[in-house]
LUMROMAR-843984 format. One record per residue: residue number from 1; x negated, y, z negated of N, C-alpha, C in turn. Coordinates in nm, 4 decimals. Layout:
% LUMROMAR-843984
@seq->NUM&n_px->X&n_py->Y&n_pz->Z&ca_px->X&ca_py->Y&ca_pz->Z&c_px->X&c_py->Y&c_pz->Z
...
This chain:
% LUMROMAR-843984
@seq->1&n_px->-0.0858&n_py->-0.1172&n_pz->0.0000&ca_px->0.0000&ca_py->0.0000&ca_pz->0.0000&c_px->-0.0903&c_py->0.1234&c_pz->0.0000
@seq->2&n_px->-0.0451&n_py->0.2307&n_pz->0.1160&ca_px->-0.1351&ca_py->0.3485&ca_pz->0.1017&c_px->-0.0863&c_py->0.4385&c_pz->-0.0209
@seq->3&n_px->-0.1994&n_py->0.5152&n_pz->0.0446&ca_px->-0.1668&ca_py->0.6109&ca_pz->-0.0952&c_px->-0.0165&c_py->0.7088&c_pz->-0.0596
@seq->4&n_px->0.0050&n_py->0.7325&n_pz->0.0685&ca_px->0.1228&ca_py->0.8290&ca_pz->0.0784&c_px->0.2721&c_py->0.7120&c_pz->0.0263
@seq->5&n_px->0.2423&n_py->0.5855&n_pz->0.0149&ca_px->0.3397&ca_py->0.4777&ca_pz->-0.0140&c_px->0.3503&c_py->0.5569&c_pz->-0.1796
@seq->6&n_px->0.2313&n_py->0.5192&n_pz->-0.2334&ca_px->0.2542&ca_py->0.5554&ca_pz->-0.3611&c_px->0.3150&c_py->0.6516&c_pz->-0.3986
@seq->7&n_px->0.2999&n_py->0.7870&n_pz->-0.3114&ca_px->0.3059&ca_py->0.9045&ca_pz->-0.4113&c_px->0.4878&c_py->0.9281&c_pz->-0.3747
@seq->8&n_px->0.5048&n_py->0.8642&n_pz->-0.2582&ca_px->0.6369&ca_py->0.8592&ca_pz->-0.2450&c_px->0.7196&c_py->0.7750&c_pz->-0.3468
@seq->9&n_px->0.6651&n_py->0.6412&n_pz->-0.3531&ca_px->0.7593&ca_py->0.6008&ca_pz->-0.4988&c_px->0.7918&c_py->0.6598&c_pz->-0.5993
@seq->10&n_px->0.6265&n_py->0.7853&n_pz->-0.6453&ca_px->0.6297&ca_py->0.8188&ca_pz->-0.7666&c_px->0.7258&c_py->0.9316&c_pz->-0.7753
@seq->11&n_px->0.7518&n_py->1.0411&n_pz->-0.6561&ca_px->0.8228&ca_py->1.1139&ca_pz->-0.6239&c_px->0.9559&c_py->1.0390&c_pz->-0.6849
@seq->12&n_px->1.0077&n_py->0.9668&n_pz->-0.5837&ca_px->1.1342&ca_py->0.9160&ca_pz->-0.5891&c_px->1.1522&c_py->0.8690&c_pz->-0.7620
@seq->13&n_px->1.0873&n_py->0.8429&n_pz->-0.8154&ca_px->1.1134&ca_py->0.8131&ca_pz->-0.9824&c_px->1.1502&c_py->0.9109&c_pz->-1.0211
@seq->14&n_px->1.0372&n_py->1.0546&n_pz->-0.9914&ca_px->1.0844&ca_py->1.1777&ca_pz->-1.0643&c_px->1.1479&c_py->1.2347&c_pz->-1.0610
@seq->15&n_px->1.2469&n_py->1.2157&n_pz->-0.9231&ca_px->1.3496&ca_py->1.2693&ca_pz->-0.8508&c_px->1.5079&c_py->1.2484&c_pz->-0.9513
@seq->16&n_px->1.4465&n_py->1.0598&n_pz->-0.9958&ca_px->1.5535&ca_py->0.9984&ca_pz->-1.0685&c_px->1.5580&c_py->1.0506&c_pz->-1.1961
@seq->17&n_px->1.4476&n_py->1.1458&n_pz->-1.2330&ca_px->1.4607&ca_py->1.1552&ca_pz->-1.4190&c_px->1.3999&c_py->1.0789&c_pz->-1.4693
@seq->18&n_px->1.3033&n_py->0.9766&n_pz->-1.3980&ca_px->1.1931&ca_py->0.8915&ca_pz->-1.4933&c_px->1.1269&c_py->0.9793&c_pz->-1.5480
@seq->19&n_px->1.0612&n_py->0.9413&n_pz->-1.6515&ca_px->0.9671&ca_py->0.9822&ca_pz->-1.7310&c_px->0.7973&c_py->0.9448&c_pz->-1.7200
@seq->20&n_px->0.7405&n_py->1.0239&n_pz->-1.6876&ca_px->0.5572&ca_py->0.9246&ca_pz->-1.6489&c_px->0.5328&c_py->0.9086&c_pz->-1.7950
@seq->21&n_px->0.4425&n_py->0.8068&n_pz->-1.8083&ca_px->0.3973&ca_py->0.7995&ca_pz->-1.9120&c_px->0.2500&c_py->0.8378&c_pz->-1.9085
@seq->22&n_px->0.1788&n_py->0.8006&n_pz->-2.0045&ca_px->0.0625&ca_py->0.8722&ca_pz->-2.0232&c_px->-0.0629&c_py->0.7361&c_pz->-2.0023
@seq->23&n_px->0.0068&n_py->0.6157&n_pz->-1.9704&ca_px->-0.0725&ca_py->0.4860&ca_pz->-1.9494&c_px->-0.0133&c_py->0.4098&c_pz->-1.8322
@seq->24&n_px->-0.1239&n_py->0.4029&n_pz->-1.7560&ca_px->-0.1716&ca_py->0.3185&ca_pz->-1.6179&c_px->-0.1399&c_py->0.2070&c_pz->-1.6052
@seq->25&n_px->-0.0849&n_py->0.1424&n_pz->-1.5403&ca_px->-0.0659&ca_py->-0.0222&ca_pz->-1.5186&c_px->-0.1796&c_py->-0.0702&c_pz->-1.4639
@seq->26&n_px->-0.2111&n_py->-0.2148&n_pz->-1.4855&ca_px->-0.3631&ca_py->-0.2863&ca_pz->-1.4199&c_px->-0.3946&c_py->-0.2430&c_pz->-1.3132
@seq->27&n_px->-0.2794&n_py->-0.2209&n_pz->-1.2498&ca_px->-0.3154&ca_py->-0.1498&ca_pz->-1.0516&c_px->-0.3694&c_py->-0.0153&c_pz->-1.0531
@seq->28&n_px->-0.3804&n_py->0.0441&n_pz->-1.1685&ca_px->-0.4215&ca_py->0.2226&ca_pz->-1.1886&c_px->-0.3296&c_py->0.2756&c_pz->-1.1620
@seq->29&n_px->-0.1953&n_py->0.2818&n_pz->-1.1405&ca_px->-0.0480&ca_py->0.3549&ca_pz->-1.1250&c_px->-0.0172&c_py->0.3845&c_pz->-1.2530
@seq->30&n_px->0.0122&n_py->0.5421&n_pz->-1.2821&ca_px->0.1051&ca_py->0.5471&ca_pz->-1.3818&c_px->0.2044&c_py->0.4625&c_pz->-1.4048
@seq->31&n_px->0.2251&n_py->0.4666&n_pz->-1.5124&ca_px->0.3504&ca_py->0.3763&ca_pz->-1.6101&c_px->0.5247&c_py->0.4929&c_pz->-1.5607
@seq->32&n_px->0.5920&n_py->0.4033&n_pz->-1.5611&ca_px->0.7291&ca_py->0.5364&ca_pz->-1.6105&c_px->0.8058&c_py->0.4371&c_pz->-1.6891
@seq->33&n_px->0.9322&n_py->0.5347&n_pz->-1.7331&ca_px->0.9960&ca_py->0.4657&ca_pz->-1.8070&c_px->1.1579&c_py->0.4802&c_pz->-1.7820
@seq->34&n_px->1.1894&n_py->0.4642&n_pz->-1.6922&ca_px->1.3012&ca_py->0.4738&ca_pz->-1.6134&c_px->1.4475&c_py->0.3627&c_pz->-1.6804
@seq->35&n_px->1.5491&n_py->0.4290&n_pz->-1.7195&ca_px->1.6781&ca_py->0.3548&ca_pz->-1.7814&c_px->1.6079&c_py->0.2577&c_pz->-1.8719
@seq->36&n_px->1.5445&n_py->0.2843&n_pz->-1.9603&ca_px->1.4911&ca_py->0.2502&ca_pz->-2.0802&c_px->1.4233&c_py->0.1029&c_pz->-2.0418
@seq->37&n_px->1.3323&n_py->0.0795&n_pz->-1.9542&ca_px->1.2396&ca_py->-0.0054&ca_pz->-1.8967&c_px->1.1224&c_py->0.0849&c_pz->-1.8353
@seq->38&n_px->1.0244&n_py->-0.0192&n_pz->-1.8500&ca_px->0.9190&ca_py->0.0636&ca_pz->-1.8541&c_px->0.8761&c_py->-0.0093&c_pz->-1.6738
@seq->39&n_px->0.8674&n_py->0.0340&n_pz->-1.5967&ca_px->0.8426&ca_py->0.0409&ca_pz->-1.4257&c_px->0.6629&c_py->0.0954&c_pz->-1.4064
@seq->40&n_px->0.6033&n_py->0.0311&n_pz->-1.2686&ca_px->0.5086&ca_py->0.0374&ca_pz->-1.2718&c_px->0.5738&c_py->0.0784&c_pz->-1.0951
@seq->41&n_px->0.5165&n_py->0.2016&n_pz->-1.0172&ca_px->0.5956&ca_py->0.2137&ca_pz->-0.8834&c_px->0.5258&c_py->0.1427&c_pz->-0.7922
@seq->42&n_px->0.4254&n_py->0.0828&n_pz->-0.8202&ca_px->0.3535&ca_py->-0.0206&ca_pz->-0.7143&c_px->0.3792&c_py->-0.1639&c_pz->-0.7072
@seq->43&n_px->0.3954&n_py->-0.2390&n_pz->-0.8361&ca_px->0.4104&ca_py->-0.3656&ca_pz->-0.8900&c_px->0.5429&c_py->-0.3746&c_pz->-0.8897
@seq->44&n_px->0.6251&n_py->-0.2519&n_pz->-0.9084&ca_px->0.7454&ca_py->-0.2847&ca_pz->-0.9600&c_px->0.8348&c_py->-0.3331&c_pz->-0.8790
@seq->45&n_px->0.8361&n_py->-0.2830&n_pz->-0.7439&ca_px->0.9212&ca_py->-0.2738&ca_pz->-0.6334&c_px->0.8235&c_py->-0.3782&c_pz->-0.5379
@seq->46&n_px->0.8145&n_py->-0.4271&n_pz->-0.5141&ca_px->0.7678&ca_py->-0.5331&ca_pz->-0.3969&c_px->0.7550&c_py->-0.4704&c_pz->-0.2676
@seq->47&n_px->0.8926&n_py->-0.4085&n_pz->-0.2433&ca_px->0.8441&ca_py->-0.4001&ca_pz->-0.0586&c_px->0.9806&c_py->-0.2507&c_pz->-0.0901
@seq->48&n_px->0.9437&n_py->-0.2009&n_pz->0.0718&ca_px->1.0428&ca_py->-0.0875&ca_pz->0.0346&c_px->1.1956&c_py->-0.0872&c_pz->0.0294
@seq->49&n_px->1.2936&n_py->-0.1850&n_pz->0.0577&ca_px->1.3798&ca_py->-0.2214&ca_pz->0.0319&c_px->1.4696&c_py->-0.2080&c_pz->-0.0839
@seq->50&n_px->1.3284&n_py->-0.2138&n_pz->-0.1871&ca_px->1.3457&ca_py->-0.2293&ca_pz->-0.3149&c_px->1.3092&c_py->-0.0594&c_pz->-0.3949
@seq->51&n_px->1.4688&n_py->0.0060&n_pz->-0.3971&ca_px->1.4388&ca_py->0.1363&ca_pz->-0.3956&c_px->1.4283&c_py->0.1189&c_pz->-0.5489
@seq->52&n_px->1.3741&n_py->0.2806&n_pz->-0.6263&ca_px->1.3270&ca_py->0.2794&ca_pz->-0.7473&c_px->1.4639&c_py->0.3097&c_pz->-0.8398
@seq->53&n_px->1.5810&n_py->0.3008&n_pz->-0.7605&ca_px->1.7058&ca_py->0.3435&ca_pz->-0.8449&c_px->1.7675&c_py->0.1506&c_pz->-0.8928
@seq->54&n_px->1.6844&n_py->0.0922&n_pz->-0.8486&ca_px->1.7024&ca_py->-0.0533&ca_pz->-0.8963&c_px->1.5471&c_py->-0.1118&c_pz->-0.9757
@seq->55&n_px->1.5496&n_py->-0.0263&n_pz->-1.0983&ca_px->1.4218&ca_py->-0.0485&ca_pz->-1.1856&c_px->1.4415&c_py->-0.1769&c_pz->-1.1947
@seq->56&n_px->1.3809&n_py->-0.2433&n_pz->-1.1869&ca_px->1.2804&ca_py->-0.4019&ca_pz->-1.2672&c_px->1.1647&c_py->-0.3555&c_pz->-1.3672
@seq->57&n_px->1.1611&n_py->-0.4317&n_pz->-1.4713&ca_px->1.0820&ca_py->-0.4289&ca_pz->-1.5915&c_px->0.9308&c_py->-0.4656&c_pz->-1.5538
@seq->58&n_px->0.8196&n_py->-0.4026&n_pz->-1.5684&ca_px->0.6711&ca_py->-0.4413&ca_pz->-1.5195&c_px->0.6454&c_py->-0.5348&c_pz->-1.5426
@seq->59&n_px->0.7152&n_py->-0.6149&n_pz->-1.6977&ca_px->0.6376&ca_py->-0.6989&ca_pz->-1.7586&c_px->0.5752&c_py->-0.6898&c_pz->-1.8798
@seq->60&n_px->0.5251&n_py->-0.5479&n_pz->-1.9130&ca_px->0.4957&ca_py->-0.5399&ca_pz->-2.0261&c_px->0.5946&c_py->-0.5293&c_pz->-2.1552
@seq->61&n_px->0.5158&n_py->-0.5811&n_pz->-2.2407&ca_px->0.6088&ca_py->-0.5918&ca_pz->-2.3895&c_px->0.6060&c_py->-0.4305&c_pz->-2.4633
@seq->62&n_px->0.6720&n_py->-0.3843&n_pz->-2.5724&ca_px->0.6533&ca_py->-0.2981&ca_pz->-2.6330&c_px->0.5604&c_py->-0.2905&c_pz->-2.6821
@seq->63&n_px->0.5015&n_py->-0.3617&n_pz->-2.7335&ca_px->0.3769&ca_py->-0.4002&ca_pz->-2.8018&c_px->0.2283&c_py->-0.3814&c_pz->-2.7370
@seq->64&n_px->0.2197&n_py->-0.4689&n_pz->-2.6301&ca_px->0.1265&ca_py->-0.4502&ca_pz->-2.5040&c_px->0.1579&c_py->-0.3002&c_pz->-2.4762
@seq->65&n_px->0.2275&n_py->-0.1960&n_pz->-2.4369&ca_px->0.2814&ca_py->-0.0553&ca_pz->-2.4009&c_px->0.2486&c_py->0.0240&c_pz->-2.5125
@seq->66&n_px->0.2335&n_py->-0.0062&n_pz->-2.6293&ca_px->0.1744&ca_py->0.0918&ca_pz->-2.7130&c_px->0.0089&c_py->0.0466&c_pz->-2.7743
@seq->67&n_px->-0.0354&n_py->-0.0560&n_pz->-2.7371&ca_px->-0.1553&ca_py->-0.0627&ca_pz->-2.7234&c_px->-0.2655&c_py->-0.0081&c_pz->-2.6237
@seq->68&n_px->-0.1871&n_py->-0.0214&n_pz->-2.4946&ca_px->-0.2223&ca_py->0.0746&ca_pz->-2.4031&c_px->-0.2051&c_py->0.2256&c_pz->-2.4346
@seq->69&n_px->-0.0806&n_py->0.2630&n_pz->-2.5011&ca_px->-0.0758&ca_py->0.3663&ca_pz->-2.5249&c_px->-0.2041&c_py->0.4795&c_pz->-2.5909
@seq->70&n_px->-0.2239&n_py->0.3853&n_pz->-2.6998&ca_px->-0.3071&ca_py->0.4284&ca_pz->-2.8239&c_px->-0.4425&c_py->0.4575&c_pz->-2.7681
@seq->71&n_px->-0.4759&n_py->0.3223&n_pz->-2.6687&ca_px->-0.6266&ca_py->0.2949&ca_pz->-2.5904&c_px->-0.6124&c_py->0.4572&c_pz->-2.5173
@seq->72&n_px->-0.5475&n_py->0.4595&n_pz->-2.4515&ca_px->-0.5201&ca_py->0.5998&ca_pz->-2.3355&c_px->-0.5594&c_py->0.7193&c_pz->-2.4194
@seq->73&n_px->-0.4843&n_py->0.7373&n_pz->-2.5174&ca_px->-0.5234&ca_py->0.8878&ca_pz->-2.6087&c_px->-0.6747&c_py->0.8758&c_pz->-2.6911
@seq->74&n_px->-0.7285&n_py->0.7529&n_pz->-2.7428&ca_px->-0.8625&ca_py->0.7903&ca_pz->-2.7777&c_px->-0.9205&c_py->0.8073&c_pz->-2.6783
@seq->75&n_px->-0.9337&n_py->0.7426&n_pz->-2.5499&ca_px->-0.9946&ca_py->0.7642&ca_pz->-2.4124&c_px->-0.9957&c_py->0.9426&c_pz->-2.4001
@seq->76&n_px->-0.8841&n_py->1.0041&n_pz->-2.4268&ca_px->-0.8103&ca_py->1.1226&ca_pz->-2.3767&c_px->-0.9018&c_py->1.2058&c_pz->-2.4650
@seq->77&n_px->-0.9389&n_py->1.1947&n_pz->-2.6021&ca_px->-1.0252&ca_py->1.2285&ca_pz->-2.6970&c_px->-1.1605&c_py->1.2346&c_pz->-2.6744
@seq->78&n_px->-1.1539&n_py->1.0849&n_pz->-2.6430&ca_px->-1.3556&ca_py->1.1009&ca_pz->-2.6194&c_px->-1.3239&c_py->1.1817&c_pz->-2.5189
@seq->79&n_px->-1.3103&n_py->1.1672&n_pz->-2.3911&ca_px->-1.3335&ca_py->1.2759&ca_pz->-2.3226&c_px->-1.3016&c_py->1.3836&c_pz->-2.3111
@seq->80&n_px->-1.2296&n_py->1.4521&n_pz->-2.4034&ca_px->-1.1910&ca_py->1.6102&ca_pz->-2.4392&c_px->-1.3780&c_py->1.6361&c_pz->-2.4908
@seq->81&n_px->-1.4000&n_py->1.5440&n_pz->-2.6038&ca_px->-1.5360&ca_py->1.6020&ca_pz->-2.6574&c_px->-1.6231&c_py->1.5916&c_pz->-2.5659
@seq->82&n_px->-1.6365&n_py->1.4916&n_pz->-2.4721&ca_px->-1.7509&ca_py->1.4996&ca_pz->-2.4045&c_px->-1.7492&c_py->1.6145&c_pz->-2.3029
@seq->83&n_px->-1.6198&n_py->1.6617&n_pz->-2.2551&ca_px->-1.5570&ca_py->1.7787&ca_pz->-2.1883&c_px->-1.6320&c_py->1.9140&c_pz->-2.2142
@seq->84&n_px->-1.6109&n_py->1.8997&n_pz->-2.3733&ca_px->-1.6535&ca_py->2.0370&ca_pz->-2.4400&c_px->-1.7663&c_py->2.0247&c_pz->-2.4377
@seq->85&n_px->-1.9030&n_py->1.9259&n_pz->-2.4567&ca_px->-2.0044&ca_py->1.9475&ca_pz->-2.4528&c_px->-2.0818&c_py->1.9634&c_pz->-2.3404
@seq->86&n_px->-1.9914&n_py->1.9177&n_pz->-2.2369&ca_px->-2.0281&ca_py->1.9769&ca_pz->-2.0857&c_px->-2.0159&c_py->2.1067&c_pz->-2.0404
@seq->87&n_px->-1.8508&n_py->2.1340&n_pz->-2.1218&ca_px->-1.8634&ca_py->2.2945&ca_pz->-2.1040&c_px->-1.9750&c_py->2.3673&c_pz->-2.1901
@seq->88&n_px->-2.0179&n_py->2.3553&n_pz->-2.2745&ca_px->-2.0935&ca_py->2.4288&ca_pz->-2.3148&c_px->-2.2440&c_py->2.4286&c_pz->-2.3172
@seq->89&n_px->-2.2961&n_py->2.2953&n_pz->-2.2505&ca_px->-2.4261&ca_py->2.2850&ca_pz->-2.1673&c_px->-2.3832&c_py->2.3717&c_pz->-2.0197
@seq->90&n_px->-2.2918&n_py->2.3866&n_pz->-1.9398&ca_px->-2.2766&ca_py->2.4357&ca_pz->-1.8538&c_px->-2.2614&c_py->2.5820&c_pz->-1.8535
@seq->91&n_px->-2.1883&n_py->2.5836&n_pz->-1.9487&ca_px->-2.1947&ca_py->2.7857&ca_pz->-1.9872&c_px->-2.3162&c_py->2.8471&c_pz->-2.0436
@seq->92&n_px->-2.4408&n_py->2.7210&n_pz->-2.1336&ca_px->-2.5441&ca_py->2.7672&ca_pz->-2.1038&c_px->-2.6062&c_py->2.7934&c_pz->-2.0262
@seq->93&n_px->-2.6161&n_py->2.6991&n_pz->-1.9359&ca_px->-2.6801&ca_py->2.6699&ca_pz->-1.8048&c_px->-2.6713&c_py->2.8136&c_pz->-1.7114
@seq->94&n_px->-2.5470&n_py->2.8615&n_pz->-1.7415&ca_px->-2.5232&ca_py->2.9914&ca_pz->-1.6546&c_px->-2.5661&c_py->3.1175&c_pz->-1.6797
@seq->95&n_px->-2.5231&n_py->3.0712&n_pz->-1.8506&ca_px->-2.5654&ca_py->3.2369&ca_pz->-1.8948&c_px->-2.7347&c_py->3.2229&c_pz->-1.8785
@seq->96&n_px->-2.7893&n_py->3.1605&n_pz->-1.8971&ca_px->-2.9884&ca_py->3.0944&ca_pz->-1.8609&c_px->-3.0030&c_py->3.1859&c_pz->-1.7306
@seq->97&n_px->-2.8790&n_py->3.1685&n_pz->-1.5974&ca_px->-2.9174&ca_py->3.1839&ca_pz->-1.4683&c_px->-2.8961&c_py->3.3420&c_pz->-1.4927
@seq->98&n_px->-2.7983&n_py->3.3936&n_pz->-1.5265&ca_px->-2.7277&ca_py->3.5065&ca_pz->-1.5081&c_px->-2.8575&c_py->3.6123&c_pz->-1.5832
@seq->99&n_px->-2.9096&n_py->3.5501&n_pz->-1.6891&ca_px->-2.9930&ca_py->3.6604&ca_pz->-1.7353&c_px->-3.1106&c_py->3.6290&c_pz->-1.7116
@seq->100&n_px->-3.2012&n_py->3.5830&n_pz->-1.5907&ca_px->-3.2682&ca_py->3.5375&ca_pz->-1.5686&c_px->-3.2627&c_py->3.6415&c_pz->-1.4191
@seq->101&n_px->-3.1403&n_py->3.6730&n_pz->-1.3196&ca_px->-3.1331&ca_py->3.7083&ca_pz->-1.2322&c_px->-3.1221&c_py->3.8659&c_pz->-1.3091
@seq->102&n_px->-3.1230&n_py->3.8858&n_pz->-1.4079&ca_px->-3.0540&ca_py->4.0365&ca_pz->-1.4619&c_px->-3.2371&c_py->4.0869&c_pz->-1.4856
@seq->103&n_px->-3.2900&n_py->4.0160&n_pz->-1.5183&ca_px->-3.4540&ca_py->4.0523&ca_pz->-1.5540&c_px->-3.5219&c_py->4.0839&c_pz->-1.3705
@seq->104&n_px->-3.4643&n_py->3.9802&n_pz->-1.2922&ca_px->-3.5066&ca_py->4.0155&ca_pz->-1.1906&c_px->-3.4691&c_py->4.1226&c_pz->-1.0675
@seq->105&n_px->-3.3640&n_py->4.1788&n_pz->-1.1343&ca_px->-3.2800&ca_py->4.2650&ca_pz->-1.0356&c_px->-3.3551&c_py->4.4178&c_pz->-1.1460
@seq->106&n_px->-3.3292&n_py->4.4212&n_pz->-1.2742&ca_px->-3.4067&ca_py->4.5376&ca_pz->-1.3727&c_px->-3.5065&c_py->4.5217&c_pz->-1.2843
@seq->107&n_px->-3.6163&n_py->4.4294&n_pz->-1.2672&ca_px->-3.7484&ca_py->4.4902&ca_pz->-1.2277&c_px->-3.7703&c_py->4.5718&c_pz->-1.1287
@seq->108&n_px->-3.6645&n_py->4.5195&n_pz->-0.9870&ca_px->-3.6854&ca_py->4.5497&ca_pz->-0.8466&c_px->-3.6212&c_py->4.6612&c_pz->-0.8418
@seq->109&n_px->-3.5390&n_py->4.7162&n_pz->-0.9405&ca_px->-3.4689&ca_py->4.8561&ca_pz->-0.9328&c_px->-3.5817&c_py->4.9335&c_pz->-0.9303
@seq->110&n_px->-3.6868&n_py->4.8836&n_pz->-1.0539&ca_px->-3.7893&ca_py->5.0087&ca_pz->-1.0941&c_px->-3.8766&c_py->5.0696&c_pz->-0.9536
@seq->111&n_px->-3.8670&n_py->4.9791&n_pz->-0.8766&ca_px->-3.9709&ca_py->4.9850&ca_pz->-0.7353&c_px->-3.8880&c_py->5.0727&c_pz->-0.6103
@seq->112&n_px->-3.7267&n_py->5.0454&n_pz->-0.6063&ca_px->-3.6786&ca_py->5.0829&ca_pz->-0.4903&c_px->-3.6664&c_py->5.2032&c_pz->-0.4713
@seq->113&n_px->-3.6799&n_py->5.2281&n_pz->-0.3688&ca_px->-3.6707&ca_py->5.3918&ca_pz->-0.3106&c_px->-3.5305&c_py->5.4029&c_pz->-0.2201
@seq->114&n_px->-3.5106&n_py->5.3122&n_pz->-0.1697&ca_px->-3.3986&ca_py->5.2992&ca_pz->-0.0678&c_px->-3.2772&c_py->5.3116&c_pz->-0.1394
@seq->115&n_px->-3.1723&n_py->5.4309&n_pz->-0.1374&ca_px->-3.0322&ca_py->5.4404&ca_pz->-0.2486&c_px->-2.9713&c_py->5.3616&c_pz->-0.1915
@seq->116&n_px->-2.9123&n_py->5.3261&n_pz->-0.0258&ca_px->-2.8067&ca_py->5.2361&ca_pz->0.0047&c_px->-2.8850&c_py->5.0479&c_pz->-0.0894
@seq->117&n_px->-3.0356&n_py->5.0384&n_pz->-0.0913&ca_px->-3.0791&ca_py->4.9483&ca_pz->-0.1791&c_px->-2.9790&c_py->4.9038&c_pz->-0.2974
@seq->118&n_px->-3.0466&n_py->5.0335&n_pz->-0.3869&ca_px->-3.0287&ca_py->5.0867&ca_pz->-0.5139&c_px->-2.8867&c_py->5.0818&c_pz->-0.5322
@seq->119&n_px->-2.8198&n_py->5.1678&n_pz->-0.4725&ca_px->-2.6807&ca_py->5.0965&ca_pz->-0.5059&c_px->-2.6270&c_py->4.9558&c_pz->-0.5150
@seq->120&n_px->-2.6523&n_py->4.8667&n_pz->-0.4178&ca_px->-2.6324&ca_py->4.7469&ca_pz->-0.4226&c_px->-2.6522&c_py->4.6562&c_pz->-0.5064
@seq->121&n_px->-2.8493&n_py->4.7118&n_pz->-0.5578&ca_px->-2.8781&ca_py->4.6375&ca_pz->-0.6555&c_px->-2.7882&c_py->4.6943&c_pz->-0.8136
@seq->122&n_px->-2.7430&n_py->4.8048&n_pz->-0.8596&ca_px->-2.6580&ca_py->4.8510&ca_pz->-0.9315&c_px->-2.5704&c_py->4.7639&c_pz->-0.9331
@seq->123&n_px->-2.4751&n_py->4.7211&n_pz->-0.8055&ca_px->-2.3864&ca_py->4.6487&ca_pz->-0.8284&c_px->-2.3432&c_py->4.5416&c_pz->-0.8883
@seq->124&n_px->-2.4899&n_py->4.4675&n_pz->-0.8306&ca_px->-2.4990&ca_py->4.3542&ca_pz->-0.8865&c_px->-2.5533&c_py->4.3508&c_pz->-1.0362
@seq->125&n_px->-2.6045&n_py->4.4087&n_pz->-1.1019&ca_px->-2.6365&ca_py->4.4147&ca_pz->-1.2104&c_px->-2.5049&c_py->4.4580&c_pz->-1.2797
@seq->126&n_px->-2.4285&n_py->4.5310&n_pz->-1.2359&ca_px->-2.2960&ca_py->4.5917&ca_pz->-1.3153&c_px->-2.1672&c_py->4.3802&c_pz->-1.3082
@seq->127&n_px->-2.1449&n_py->4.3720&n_pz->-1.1876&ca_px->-2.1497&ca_py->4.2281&ca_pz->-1.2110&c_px->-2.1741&c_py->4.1399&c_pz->-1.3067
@seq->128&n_px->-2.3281&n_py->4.1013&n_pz->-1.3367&ca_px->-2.3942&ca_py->4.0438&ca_pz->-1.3708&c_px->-2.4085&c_py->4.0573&c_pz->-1.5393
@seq->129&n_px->-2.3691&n_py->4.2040&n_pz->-1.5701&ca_px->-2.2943&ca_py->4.1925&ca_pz->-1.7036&c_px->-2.1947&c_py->4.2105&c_pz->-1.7409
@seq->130&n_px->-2.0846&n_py->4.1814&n_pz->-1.6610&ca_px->-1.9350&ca_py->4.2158&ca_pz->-1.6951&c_px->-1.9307&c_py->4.0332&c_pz->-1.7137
@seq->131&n_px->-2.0152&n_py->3.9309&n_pz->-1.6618&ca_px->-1.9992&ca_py->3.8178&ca_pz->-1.6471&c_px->-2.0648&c_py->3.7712&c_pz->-1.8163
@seq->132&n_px->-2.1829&n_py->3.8320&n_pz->-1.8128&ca_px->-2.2383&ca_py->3.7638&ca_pz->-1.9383&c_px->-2.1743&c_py->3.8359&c_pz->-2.0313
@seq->133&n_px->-2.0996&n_py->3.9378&n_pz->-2.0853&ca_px->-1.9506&ca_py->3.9866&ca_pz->-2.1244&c_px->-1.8533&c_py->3.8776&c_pz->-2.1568
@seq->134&n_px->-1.8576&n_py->3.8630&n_pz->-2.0662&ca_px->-1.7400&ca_py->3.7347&ca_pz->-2.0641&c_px->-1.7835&c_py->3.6018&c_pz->-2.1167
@seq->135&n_px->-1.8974&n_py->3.5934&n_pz->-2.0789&ca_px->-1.9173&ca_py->3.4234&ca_pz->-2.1543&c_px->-1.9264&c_py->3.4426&c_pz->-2.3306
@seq->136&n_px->-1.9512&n_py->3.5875&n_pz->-2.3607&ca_px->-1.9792&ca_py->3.5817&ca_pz->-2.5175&c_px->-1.8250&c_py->3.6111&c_pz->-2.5470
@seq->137&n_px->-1.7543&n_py->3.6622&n_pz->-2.5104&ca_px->-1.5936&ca_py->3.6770&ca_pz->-2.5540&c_px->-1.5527&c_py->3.5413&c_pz->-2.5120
């Protein structure tokens, strides 16, 4: 099944008032939970015939569905933290570049004679701290 197969099932669920859930079936498809059964839109339906307003049950138990559940949100956790520590190796990483280019644009001001230059380089320096501005707010 392509992917435009999929996104059309998933459509057609949401169309119905399913609910996505927040955990994947073995195939990597969101979960839904459609007339109080829990539907998988790839597994669930076999062939297209089999529209999504005639839910069949995935298979999973309540039990199995909130184990997955639980697995999904620490997953969702670790990677919030590992998230944040990317963002903030990365917002170093920038502010490193940003004032690194701010030392090198100060120097070349001191030399230029050319104003259409000089302005430009102004610009960019006016830039260049409205940005590192921003990363400390």
């Amino acid at each position: 099944m392509d992917e435009d197969e999929v996104l059309s099932k998933i459509t057609k669920l949401l169309e119905q008032g399913c609910t996505m859930l927040a955990t994947h079936h073995d195939c990597g498809a969101p979960l839904f939970r459609c007339q109080g059964e829990v539907v998988c839109p790839v597994c669930s339906f076999a062939d297209e015939s089999n529209s999504p307003a005639k839910v069949q049950p995935s298979g999973l138990s309540g039990e199995k569905l909130e184990e997955k559940s639980n697995l999904g949100r620490a997953l969702l956790q670790e990677n919030g933290k590992n998230s944040d520590e990317e963002l903030s190796a990365a917002i170093g990483n920038l502010r490193a570049a940003l004032l690194a280019k701010l030392r090198e644009l100060t120097a070349a001001i001191q030399d230029e004679h050319d104003l259409h230059m000089l302005k430009r380089q102004l610009d960019c320096l006016e830039g260049l701290l409205r940005a590192l501005r921003s990363l400390q707010g």
